[in-house]
C-alpha positions in Angstrom: 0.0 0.0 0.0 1.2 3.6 -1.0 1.9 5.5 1.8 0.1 9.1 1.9 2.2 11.9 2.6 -0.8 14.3 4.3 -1.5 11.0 6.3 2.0 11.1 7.2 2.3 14.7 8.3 0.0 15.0 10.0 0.9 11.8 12.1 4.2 13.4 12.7 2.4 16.3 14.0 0.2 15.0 16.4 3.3 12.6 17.7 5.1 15.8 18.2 2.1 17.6 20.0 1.8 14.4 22.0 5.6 14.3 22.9 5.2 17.9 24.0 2.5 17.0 26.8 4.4 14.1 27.8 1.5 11.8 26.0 -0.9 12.8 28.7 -4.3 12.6 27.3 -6.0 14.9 29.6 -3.4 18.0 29.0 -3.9 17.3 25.5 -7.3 17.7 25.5 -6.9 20.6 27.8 -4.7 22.4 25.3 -7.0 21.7 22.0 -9.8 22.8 23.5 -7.7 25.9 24.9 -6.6 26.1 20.9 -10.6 25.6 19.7 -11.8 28.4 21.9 -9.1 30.8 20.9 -9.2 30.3 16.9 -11.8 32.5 16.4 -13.9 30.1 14.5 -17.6 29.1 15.9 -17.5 25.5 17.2 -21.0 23.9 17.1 -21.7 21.7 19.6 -25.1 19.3 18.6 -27.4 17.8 20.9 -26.7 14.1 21.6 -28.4 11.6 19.5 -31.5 9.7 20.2 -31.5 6.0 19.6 -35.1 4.2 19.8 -35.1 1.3 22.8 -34.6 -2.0 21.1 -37.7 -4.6 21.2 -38.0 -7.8 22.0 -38.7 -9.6 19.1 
């Protein structure tokens, strides 16, 4: 299989981004969301989806 270079960058970036925070998930999260509420851009947040209840037959 061919190996995609975008695939490939931007793995190399989120490594580095990971190294940077010592791969700890939580300040990871903490710093994208820090990053997502400064970018300027809207972020839409959707209401949850409903699922129907399953029935028994």
């Amino acid at each position: 299989m061919k190996k995609d270079q975008i695939v490939e960058e931007v793995r190399k970036v989120r490594e580095a981004h990971a190294k940077q925070y010592n791969y700890d998930l939580k300040s990871i999260c903490e710093d994208l969301k820090e990053k997502e509420k400064n970018c300027g851009h809207s972020v839409v947040s959707l209401p949850p989806k409903r699922y129907l209840k399953a029935t028994g037959s």
